[in-house]
Structures are given as C-alpha cells and as structure tokens.
LUMLUMTI-434977 format. One line per field, with one value per residue (C-alpha): residue number from 1; residue in one letter; x, y, z. Coordinates in steps of 0.5 Angstrom, whole numbers, plus 500, padded with zeros to 3 digits. Example, Ala and Ser with C-alpha at 12.3 -4.5 7.8 and 13.67 -1.06 7.14 Angstrom:
pos: (1,2)
code: (a,s)
X: (525,527)
Y: (491,498)
Z: (516,514)
***
This chain:
pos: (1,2,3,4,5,6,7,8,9,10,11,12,13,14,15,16,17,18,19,20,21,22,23,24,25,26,27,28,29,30,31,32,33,34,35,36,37,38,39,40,41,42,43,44,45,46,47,48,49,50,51,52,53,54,55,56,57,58,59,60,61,62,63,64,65,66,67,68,69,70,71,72,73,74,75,76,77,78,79,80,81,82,83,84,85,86,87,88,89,90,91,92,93,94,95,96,97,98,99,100,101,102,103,104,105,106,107,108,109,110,111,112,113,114,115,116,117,118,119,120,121,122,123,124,125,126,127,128,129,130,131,132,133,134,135,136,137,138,139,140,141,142,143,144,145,146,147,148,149,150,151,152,153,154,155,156,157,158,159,160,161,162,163,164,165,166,167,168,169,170,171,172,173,174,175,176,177,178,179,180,181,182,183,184,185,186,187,188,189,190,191,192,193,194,195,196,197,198,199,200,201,202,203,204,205,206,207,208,209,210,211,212,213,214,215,216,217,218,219,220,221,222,223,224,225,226,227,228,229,230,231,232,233,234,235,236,237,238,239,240,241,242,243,244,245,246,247,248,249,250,251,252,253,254,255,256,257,258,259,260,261,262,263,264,265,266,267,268,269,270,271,272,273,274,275,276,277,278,279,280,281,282,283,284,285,286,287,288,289,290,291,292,293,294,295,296,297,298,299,300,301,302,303,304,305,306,307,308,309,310,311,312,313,314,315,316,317,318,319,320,321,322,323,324,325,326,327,328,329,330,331,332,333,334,335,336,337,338,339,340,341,342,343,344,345,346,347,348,349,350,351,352,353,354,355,356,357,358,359,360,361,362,363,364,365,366,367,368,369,370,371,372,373,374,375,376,377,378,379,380,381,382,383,384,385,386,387,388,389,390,391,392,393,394,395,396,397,398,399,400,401,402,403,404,405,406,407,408,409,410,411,412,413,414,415,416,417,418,419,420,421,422,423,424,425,426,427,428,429,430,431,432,433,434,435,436,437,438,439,440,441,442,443,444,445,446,447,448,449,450,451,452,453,454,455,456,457,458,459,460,461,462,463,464,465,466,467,468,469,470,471,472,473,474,475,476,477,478,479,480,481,482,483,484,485,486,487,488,489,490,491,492,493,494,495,496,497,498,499,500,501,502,503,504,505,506,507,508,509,510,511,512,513,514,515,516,517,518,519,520,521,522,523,524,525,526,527,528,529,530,531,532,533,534,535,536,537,538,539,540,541,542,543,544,545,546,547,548,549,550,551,552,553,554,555,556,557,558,559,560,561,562,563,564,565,566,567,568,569,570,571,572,573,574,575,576,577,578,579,580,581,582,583,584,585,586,587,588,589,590,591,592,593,594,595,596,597,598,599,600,601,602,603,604,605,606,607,608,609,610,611,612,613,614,615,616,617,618,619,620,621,622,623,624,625,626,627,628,629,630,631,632,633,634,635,636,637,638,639,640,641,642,643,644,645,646,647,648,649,650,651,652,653,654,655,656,657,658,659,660,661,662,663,664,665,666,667,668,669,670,671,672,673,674,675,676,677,678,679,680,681,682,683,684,685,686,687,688,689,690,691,692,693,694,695,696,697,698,699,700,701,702,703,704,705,706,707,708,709,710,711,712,713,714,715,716,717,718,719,720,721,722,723,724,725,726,727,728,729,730,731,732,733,734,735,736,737,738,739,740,741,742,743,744,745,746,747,748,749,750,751,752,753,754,755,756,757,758,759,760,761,762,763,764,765,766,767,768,769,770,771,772,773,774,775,776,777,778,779,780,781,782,783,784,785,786,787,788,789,790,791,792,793,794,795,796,797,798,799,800,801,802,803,804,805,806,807,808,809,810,811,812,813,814,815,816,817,818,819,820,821,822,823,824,825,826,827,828,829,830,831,832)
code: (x,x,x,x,x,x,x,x,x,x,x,x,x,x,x,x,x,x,x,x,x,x,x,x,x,x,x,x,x,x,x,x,x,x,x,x,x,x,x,x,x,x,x,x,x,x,x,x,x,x,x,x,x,x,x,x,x,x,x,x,x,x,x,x,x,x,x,x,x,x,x,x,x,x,x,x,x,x,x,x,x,x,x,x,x,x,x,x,x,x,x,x,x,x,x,x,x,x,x,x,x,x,x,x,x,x,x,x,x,x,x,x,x,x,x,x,x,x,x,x,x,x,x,x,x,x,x,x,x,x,x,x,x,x,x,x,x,x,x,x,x,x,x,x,x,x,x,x,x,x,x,x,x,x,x,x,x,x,x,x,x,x,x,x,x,x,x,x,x,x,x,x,x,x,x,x,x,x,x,x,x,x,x,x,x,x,x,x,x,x,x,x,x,x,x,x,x,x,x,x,x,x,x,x,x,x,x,x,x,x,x,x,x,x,x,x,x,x,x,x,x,x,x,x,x,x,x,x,x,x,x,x,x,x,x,x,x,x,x,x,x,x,x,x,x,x,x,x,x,x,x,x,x,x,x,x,x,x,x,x,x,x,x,x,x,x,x,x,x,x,x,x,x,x,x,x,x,x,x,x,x,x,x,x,x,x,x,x,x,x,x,x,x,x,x,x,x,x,x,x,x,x,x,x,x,x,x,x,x,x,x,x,x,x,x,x,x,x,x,x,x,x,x,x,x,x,x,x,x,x,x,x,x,x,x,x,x,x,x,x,x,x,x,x,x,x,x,x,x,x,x,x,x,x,x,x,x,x,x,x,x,x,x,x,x,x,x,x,x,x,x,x,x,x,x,x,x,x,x,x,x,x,x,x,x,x,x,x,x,x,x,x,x,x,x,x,x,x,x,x,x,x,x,x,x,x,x,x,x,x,x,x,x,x,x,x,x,x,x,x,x,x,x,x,x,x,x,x,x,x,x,x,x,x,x,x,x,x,x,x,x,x,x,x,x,x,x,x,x,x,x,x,x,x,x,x,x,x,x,x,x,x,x,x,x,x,x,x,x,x,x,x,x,x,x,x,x,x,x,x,x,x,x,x,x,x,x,x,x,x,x,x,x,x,x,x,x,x,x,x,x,x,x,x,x,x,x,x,x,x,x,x,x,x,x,x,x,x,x,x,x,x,x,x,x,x,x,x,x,x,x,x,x,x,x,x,x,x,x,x,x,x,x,x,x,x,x,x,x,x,x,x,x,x,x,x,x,x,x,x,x,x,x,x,x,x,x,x,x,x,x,x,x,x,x,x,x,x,x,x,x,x,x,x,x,x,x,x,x,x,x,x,x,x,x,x,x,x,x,x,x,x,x,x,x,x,x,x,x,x,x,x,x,x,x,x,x,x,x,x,x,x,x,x,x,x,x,x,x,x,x,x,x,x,x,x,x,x,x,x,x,x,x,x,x,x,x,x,x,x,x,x,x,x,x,x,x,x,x,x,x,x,x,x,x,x,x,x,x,x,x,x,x,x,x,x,x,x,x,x,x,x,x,x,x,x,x,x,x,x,x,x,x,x,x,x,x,x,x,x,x,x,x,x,x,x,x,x,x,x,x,x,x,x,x,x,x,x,x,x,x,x,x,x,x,x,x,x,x,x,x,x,x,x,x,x,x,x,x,x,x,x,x,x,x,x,x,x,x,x,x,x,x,x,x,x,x,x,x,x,x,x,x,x,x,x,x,x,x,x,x,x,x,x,x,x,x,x,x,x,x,x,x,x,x,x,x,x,x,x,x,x,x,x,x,x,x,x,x,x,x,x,x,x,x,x,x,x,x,x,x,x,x,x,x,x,x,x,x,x,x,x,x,x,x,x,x,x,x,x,x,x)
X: (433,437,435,438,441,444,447,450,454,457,459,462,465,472,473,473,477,483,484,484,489,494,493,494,502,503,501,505,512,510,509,516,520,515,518,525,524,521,526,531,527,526,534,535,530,532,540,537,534,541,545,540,540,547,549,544,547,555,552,549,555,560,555,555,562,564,560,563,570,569,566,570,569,573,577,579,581,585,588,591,597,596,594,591,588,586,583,579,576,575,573,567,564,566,563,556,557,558,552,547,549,548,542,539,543,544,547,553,556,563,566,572,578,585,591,596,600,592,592,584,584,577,572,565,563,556,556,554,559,565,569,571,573,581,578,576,583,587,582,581,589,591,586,589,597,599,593,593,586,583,576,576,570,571,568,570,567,565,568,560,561,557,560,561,562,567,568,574,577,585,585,591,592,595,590,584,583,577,583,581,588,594,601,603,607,601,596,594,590,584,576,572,564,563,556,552,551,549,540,541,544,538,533,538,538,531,529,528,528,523,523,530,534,537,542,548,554,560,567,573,574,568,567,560,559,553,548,549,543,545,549,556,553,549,546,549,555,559,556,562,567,565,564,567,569,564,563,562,555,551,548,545,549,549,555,556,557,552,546,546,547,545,543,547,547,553,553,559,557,565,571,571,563,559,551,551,543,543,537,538,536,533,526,526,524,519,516,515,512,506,504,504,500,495,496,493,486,485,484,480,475,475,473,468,466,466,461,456,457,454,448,446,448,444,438,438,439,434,429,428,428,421,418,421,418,411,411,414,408,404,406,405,398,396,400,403,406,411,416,418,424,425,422,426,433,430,429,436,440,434,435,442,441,442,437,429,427,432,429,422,424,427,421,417,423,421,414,416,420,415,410,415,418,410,409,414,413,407,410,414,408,405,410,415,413,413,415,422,423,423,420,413,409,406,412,416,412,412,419,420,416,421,426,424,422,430,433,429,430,438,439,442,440,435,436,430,432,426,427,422,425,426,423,421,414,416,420,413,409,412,415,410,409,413,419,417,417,424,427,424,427,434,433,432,438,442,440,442,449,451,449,455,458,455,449,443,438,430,429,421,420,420,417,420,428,434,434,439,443,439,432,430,423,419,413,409,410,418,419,423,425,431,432,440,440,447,448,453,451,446,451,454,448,451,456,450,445,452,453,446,445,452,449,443,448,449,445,438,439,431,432,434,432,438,436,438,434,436,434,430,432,429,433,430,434,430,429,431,426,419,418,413,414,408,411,419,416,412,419,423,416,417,424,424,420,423,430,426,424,431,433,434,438,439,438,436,435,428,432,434,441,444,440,446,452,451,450,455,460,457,458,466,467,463,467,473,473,471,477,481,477,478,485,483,489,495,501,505,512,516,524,529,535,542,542,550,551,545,544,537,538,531,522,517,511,504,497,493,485,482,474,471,465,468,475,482,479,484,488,486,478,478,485,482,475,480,484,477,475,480,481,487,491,488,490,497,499,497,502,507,507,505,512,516,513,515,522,524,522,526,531,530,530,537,536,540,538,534,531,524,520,513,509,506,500,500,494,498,503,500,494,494,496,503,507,513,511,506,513,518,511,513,520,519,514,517,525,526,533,532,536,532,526,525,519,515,512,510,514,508,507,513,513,506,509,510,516,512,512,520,520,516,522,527,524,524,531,533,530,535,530,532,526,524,522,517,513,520,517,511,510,514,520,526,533,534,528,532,538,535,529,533,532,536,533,529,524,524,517,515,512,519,522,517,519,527,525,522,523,530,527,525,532,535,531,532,540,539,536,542,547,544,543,550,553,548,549,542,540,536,531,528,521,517,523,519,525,532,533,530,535,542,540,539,546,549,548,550,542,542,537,531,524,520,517,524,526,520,512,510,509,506,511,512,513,519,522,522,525,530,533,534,537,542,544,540,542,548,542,540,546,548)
Y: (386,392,399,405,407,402,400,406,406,400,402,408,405,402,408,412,407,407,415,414,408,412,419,415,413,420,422,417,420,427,426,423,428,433,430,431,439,440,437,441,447,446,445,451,455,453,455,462,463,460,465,471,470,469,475,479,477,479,485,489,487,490,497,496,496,501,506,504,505,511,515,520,516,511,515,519,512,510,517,517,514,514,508,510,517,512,508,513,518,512,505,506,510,504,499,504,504,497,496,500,496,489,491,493,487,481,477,480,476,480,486,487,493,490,493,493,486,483,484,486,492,493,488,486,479,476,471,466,466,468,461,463,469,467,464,469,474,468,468,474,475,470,472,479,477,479,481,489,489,494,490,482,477,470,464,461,454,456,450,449,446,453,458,464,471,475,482,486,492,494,502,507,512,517,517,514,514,510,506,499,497,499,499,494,500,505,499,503,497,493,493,485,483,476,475,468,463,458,461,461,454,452,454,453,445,444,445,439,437,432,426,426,431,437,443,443,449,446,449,450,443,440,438,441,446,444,449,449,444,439,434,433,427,427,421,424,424,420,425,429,425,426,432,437,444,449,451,456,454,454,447,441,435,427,425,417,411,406,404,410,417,424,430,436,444,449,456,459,464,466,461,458,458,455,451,445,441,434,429,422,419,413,417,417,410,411,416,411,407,411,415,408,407,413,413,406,408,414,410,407,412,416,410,409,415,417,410,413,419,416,412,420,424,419,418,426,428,424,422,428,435,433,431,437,442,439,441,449,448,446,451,457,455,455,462,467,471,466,459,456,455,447,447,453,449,444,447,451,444,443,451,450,443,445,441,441,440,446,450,448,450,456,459,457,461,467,467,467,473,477,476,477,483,485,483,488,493,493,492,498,503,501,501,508,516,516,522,521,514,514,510,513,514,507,503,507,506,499,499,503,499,493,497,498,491,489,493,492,484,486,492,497,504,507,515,517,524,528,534,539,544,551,555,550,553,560,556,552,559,563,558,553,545,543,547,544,537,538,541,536,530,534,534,526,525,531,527,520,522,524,518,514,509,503,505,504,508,505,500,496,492,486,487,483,484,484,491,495,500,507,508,514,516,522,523,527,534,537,532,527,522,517,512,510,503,500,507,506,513,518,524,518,522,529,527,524,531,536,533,532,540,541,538,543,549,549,553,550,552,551,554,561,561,560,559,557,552,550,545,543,537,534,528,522,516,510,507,514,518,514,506,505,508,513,516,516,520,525,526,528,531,536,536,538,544,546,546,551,556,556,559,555,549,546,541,540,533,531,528,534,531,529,536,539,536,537,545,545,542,547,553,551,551,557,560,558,562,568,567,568,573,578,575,571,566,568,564,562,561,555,555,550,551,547,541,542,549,552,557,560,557,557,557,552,557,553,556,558,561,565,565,572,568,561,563,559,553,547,546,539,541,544,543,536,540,544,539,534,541,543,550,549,550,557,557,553,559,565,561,560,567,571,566,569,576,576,572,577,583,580,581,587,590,588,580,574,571,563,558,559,552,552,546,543,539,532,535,542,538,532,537,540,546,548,548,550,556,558,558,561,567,567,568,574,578,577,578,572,568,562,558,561,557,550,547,541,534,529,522,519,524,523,516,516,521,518,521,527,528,527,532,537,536,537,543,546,544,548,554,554,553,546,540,537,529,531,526,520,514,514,512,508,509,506,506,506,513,517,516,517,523,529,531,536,534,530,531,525,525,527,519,517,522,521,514,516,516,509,505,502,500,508,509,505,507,514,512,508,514,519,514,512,520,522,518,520,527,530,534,532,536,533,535,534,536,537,534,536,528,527,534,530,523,527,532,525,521,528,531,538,541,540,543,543,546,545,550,555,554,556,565,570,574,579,574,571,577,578,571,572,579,576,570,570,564,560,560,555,551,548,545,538)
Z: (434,437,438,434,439,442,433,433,440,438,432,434,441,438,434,440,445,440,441,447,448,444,448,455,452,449,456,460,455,455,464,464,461,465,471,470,467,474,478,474,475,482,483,478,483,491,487,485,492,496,492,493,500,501,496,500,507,503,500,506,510,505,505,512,512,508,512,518,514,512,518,522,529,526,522,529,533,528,527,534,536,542,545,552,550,544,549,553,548,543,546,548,542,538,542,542,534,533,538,534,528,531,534,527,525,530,525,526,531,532,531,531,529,528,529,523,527,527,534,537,540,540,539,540,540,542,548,545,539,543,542,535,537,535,529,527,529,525,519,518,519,513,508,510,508,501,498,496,496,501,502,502,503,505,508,515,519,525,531,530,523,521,516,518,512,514,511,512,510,511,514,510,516,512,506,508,500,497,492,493,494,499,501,506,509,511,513,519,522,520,521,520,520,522,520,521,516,519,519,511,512,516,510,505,508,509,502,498,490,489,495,497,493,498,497,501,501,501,501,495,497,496,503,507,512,517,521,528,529,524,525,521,517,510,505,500,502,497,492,494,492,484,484,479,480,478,470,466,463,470,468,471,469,472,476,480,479,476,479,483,479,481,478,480,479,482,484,486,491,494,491,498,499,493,493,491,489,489,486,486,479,482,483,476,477,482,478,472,476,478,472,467,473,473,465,465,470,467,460,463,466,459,456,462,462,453,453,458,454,448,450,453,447,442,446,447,439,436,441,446,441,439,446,447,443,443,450,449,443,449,455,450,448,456,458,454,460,463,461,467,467,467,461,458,459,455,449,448,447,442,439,438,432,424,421,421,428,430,424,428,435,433,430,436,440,435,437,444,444,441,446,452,449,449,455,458,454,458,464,464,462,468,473,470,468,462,461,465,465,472,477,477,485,485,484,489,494,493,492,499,503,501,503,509,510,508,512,518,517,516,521,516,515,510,507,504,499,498,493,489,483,487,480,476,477,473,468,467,467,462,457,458,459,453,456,463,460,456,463,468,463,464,470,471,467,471,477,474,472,478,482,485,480,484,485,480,478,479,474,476,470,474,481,484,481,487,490,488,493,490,487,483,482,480,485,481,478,480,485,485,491,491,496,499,502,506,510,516,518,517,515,509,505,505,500,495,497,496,489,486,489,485,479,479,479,472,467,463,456,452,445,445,454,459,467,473,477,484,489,496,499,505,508,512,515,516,522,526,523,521,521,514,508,509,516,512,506,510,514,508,505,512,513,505,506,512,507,502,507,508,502,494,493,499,504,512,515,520,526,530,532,526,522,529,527,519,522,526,520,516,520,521,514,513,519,516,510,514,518,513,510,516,519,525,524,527,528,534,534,538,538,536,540,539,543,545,545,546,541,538,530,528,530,527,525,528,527,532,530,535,534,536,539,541,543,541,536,536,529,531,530,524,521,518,515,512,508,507,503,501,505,507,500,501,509,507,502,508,513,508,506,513,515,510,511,520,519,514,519,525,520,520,526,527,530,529,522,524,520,519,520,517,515,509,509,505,501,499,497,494,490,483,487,485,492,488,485,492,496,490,491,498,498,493,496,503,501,505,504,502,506,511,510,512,509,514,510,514,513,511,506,503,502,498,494,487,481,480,488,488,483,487,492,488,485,491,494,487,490,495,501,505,506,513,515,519,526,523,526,525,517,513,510,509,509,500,502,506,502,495,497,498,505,510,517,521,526,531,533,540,542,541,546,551,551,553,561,562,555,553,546,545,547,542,537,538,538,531,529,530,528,522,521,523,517,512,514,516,521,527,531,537,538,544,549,556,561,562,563,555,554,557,553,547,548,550,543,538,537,534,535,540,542,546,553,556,552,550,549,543,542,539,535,539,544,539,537,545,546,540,543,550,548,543,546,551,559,561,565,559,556,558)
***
C-alpha cells in the first residue's frame, strides 16, 4: 500500500507538469520575438552612437572654423593685398595657428587657406596624408562653385578608400560680416579643415549586431567608404544593391531576395555620408533552433526539480512540525537560558503553519520570548549603570581589555578619553544628589549625541557582541571613559575631544537653576602610551588630571611627543587671532608689468606674518590652519581691505593708477560668508575704483563651485571689480568653463613657466594657452618669470602680463611705492 506522501505526490504530478509544458511554448514564442526587439535595438543603438561621434567630429570642426574665421590673425592675411608682404609678415603666423589646432586636435590632417581662384596659399598637411592634398584643393573647389553659402560641409574619399570631412568657409574681404551667404564678386579667399574619419570608421566597422550584422557608411550613391586598414570588400555587399534611399520614418525595414533577407536601418549623417546597419534574418533560424531547444531542457529540469520539490514539502508539512515541537518542548525543560541555533531554524517553518500544529508552536514560541526578555533584562542590570544606562566599570574594563587584544592581533590604534565633570561637585553640594543625578543623565546624553555618526555608544547585553568602533561607560561618580577604535593617529581624536568639550559649553538648566559645567580630559593612545588595560587607564587617569590643573574644559594627552604637536597647533592658532588682534600681518607687493612694452599695470598683495618671537612665518604653515579653522574668512577681509586702503593711497600721492590683485581663498569664496558684500565694504571704505580691483580664485576653486558659486561671480563682476583664474593648469576646467564663467584673466602658473627652457610640451602647452586665450579675449599673466629666456618666449607668443623675480621680488609698501615712482615704464632691458 502506498504511503501518504507518495498518493499525494502522484496525484499532484500531472497537475503540475501540464502548466509547465504550457509555460515552456509561451517562453519559446515570447524569446523569439525578444530576440528580434534586441537586434532592432542594437541596430537602432550602434546608429545613434555613429551618428553622435560623426556629428561631434562635424560640429567641433565648424566651431573650430568659425573661430579661426572670424579672428583678427586671419582677417590681416586676407586684408592685405600684397602678396610677398602678405607672405612675410603672415605665413608663418598662420602656420603657428594651425599648428596649435592640429596639436589639440591631431584629426586634422590639413589646413589650408585658398585664394578666390582655389589656388593654396597656405597650407599645412600632415606628412602622412600629403597624397590627398590635390584632393583635397579640387573637392573643396567643386563643392565651392555656385553655392552662396558662406560654410559648407562635405564628405570626400580619400586615395585610401577612407572618408575625409572637409569644412570650409568663403572669406568677404570687404565685410567680413557674419551673413551666411556671399557674393561670388567679393570672395576674398577660402579657409578648409580636412579631418579624418577614417578612426570613427574603424570603430563604427568593428561593432557588431547579433553574429554577423555590421554597420557600414556608404556615400550618396550607396557605395561604401573604407577605413585605411580594411579592405575594399564586405560580405554584404550585395545588400547595396537594394538599398533604398534614406526615409523620413528613421525605421528598420527588410530588403533582398528570397532566402537571403536583411534587416536594415539608415542615418543621414551629410547628403554624401550616410550609416547603414545590416542584419542578415538567416540568424533568425539559428536562433529558433536553440531557444526550442533550451525551452524543451529547461521544461524539463522544472519538472525534475518541481517533483523532487513535492516528496520534500509534503514530508516536511505533515510529518516533521510535530517531531519539531516535541523537541523545542524538550530543550526548554532542559535550560531556559539559550536555543541552539540549529534547533531554532527548524521551528520558524513550523510558526508560520495556520492550523492546530502552529497554534501549539506559536505558544511555545511566546513562552520562549518571555523568558529571553527576562533573561536580558537581567543581563543589562548587571553589565550597565543603572542610572545612565551607560556601560558600568566592570563591563568596561572587560570591553578594554578586548579591545586591546584586537588592535594588538590587527595592528591598529587605540585612544582611550578619560574625562571627569570639572563642577559637577558643587552642583552635587548645593542643590543635592537628585539634581546631580538629573545632570550626570544630561550629561551621558550630551556625550552621546556628540559622537560621530558611525561610532556607537557601548551597549553590554551580550558579552560577547562584535566590538563596535567607540565604547562610552561612566567609571563611577562624574567620570566617564570612552574607547575610539581604528585611529590611524593619535591626533584623529582631537576632533572627537573638541566636539564632547563644545557640548559641555552649553548651560545646565535643573528646575529654576541654570549652570555651567566643563570638562577635563585625558587622552591615552594604545599601544604608545600603556600595553593593558590597567596601564592605559592610569595614563589617561594621569594625563586627565594633568589637563584639570591646566584649567576647566580642556584636554592634554600622556605621550609627550603627541601632547607637543597638538600644542604647538594650538599655540599657532592662538598665535593667529592675536596677530590680527595687534596687526602683525603685513603685505607685500610683486609687480605685474607688460610683457611687450614693459610698462608697470598692476601688484599682486601677498601676506606675509611677522611673529614677534619666531620671525617671518611661512604663509604655507600657517595658511592651511588658518582655513581648517576657519580664520582666514577674518584674515581674508583685513587683506582685501588694508589692499583697497594702500591702493587707493598711492592714488593719492599722485602715481599712476594699477590694478591691485588680492587673492580669495577657496573657503572665502565658497563659505556662508558673503564675499560680495566683504569686497563692496572694501571698496567703500577704501574709495577705491572698482576697476582697480582684480579678485584671485584658484582654478580648482572655480570649478567646484556649484550655481550659487557662479552667481557669486556674476555679483561681483557687476560690482565693476574683474575676476582672476588663478594657478591655470593645475585643476580641471575646460573649454565650455572658461567660455561660460565670466573671468577677465588668466594666471599660467609657475610650474608651467618653469618648463619653458628644457620642456617642448611645456611650451606647447603655454602656446595653446595664449591662442586659445587670445580668441576668447582674456588676459593672460605669467607668473613665476625668473629668466630673460622664459621673458623672450613669453613676448614672442602675445603674453600680456609677467611677474616675477625677473621683474621684482615681492616689496613692502614703501618699497612698491618707491618701485612705482621710479619705474613708470620698466627698463628697455626687459623688453624683448
């Protein structure tokens, strides 16, 4: 006779399989036509991206054009008549500003300026593509012909079989007007880019749809163009032959002959360039094949695997749940105190049945509970304060002893924080031990709150829990201990130390009584200070009462060494704010002067600190303290204004009127501090003329700078004052930044000019600056100028301004004003 298990089974089985089949020919239908929605969507992907790159390519190289069009370099070529003076004051200008482009951009392969006939009059092919220079000449001529427009884009073959894009544009030598179209009687000349295609081509070729699909670009006509590595062949070839022109609908449709059908999709990137993407429908067959064969397996692996499923289900639902809980019954009678895991699996699948067998199991479960929630209570009395809730001393000492033993077995630091009330005693005497007990909960919670976000108060309920990264406990009476796990030095606790001593400042309010308590810490650091438990606490126990007789709410650390640097970064910041309290800042002043005619135009303000103990302070010590803290917004507004003020009196005393540079730094700018209102205050008070004023941001600055940064810009721009690029270079902006931010000048930064004598990339760099700055109409300084060579490069290529040890070192103001009246034009020796 058959058991249970096996008759339902059985009976279950075909009611089972025939869902299955079903399911499987659904699947079979449903991957099909899945398969030809990927195929449409990978033709109608690889086209988007062919006709992205290639419009790309087509719209950088018309901007490119424009610009070079419109500036005032090509302008004067075509504005002079004649030829040999053109040829001599212009061909090698020309060729320097094609070079610039082709060395940013080194798809284009010639750059060329036609006369009004089409005969080359300056041209600059590249070596490896000088065969298709007369190509290039008589495509660019024929496109030309007839067709009023003044820009015009067009697709040659190269001798290679590749395509070429040429861009060009008809020069008016009477007008040079922005019309887009022009009289055949006043074309001056033409200017044509050839870029390469042939690198788009190459990928474009190399992407595949399905196994043997391809995308290819083909001409007006249909026939292909081939990269200068592929050959002049395709398997597809005899797909061209039907191919319709491009339509308006932008959709794939089927073309060929029967028993050998493609699925194809155009893009009309130019009326002579356009992306064609292939897909033979004979994969649709193969394809067929394999998902009815993996549709039959996987049919049968469900029923398989739904059968095994069955014999399991019913045996663990009828026979198991009440093995299951005779056993819990039985392990609950042995011990109240723990489950063991294996035991407690078992029993959830039981817990979740609706009928009499769950009903006893979940009332077992309820008893269970109660007597865990017991037992835990129990546990947390004896391993917390019961006043707090913190971990008590004997929990504490357990927990540091484990935390020593990890970070020696790890290699990590260990901080201990030892902190007592400074107080606490008085509060205790006078308003007595309920009022002391009411701030000691006030002031677990204060510690608590302030700790960082992923650290986690210390929680002993279970002994033996994962450790946490801090652990609080009060010690006993107004002391309290915290451990900090993972430090990768002993300073990373200062930050922790300054925030629980900032939550103590705040005034304790008990009924009608309100008071101020501070707090003594001492700092020990595992494994500098003590290697136990018992010798680390005494070392923070020492060090804490070290910091009491100091005086209330601070902190010393054990360690002499570490204890030294925290001092020493103390005593800078202290040192800071009484500088500015009794004016030991001063400025000094570097002159900017022009580059061609040599002239003084303006200073860049540079803070120097002179300590009455330690003499001149670099800016580089103490500069970065200043921002971590914060002081430099102050320091920041007195170099602005004491600029503004000492400007204004040269003014006065009769000299020449200079740009006065100061820099702003990147937390002025980018803090809740309104610099627009600081620098609107300095002009004011000073009388300073705005456009004597240049403000100094960092490039990196500028770039991190989100909308309300920009706006910040635009408000000071309006205030009349003219806003610097500082160390350009070094950060990150691009083209669209410097078009789009609205900046007066750029600094080139010194590790750039440095390179000018034994570094071609350095110069070339420097070059591509100053062209691109030139067309985009913005001032360019060069700072760092120590060499009359780097003086001669920097004349040479149109730089406007340098400044540097060549022309000065940096000067007190007596000494700039003294600079000013005896160099209303620098000496003839600095001029190239």
């Amino acid at each position: 006779m058959l058991r249970l298990k096996t008759r339902i089974t059985l009976m279950l089985l075909p009611l089972i399989m025939l869902p299955l089949i079903v399911a499987g020919l659904l699947l079979y239908h449903r991957q099909s036509e899945n398969f030809l929605e990927q195929v449409n969507d990978q033709l109608v992907g690889q086209l988007n991206v062919a006709q992205a790159n290639l419009q790309r390519r087509i719209d950088v190289a018309q901007g490119n054009l424009r610009l070079i069009s419109k500036s005032n370099l090509i302008r004067q070529y075509f504005m002079t008549d004649d030829e040999e003076q053109r040829f001599f004051l212009f061909y090698r200008p020309v060729l320097e500003l094609f070079r610039s482009y082709q060395e940013i951009f080194p798809e284009y392969i010639d750059m060329r300026v036609l006369d009004a006939n089409g005969k080359p009059q300056t041209s600059l092919p590249q070596p490896a593509y000088k065969d298709n220079a007369d190509a290039i000449t008589q495509a660019w001529i024929n496109t030309d012909k007839g067709q009023p427009e003044k820009e015009k884009t067009c697709v040659i073959r190269a001798v290679s079989g590749a395509p070429l894009l040429l861009v060009g544009a008809s020069i008016s030598l009477s007008t040079f007007t922005d019309w887009r179209t022009i009289d055949e009687s006043d074309r001056a000349g033409s200017l044509v880019i050839a870029s390469r295609l042939d690198d788009i081509a190459k990928s474009i070729y190399a992407a595949h749809i399905g196994k043997h699909g391809h995308v290819m670009l083909v001409d007006a006509a249909g026939n292909p163009y081939f990269h200068e590595s592929e050959e002049h062949s395709s398997s597809h070839r005899e797909v061209f032959e039907h191919l319709p022109p491009p339509s308006e609908n932008r959709e794939a449709i089927v073309i060929g002959e029967p028993g050998n059908y493609y699925l194809t999709l155009q893009r009309e990137v130019l009326p002579d360039l356009r992306i064609v993407g292939v897909w033979p429908m004979s994969e649709l067959k193969e394809n067929a094949f394999y998902l009815a064969n993996q549709a039959a397996w996987l049919t049968l692996v469900l029923i398989l695997v739904t059968s095994a499923l069955i014999f399991s289900v019913v045996h663990g639902q009828l026979i198991k749940p009440i093995s299951r809980v005779t056993q819990l019954a039985h392990l609950l009678g042995e011990s109240h105190a723990e489950t063991p895991p294996e035991a407690a699996r078992d029993f959830q699948s039981t817990l979740r049945r609706r009928d009499e067998i769950g009903e006893l199991a979940r009332a077992f479960k309820s008893m269970d509970g109660n007597l865990r929630a017991t037992a835990s209570k129990l546990t947390f009395i004896a391993y917390h304060d019961s006043l707090t809730g913190l971990a008590n001393r004997h929990t504490f000492g357990a927990f540091l002893h484990r935390a020593i033993a990890e970070a020696a077995r790890h290699h990590f630091r260990l901080g201990l924080l030892y902190i007592d009330i400074d107080g606490f005693k008085d509060v205790n005497d006078s308003l007595g031990h309920e009022a002391g007990d009411l701030v000691l909960k006030e002031i677990s919670q204060r510690l608590h709150n302030v700790l960082r976000a992923e650290d986690m108060v210390a929680d002993m309920s279970a002994q033996y829990e994962a450790m946490e990264a801090t652990k609080m406990s009060r010690i006993g009476g107004d002391e309290f201990a915290i451990v900090v796990n993972h430090l990768h030095s002993p300073m990373d606790i200062s930050h922790i130390v300054k925030r629980l001593l900032d939550a103590m400042q705040a005034p304790f309010q008990i009924e009608s009584h309100s008071f101020l308590l501070g707090a003594s810490v001492g700092i020990a650091v595992y494994p500098e200070d003590g290697k136990d438990a018992h010798e680390l606490l005494k070392c923070a126990d020492i060090a804490m009462y070290h910091s009491k007789r100091q005086g209330r709410n601070g902190f010393e650390y054990f360690d002499t060494k570490m204890n030294h640097m925290a001092v020493e970064r103390h005593q800078i910041i202290s040192d800071i704010r009484s500088a500015l309290q009794k004016g030991q800042f001063e400025l000094y002043y570097q002159p900017q002067v022009s580059a061609l005619a040599g002239n003084v135009m303006g200073c860049e303000a540079l803070l120097r600190w002179r300590h009455p103990e330690r003499g001149f302070v670099s800016p580089v010590e103490f500069i970065p303290i200043a921002e971590e803290t914060g002081q430099i917004i102050e320091i920041g507004r007195w170099v602005l204004e004491e600029a503004c003020r000492q400007c204004r009196e040269w003014q006065a005393q009769g000299l020449d009127e200079i740009r006065m540079s100061v820099n702003i730094s990147a937390v002025q700018f980018s803090s809740s501090t309104d610099i627009v209102a600081v620098t609107r205050e300095a002009l004011a008070h000073s009388g300073l003329p705005p456009d004597c004023l240049d403000l100094e941001i960092t490039e990196t600055a500028m770039m991190q700078s989100d909308k309300v940064g920009v706006d910040k810009l635009n408000a000071l721009k309006n205030l009349g004052v003219s806003i610097s690029m500082d160390d350009f270079g070094t950060g990150y902006s691009s083209l669209a930044s410097l078009r789009d931010l609205p900046i007066d000048q750029l600094k080139i930064d010194k590790s750039f000019v440095d390179k000018i004598n034994h570094d071609s990339q350095g110069r070339a760099i420097i070059k591509a600056i100053l062209a691109l700055a030139k067309e985009l109409s913005i001032e360019v300084v060069a700072e760092g100028v120590e060499e009359r060579t780097q003086l001669d490069f920097l004349s040479l290529h149109r730089c406007d301004l340098i400044q540097g040890y060549y022309v000065a070192k940096p000067l007190p103001a007596d000494g700039m004003r003294d600079f000013l009246r005896q160099h209303t034009q620098v000496e003839s020796s600095w001029r190239p």
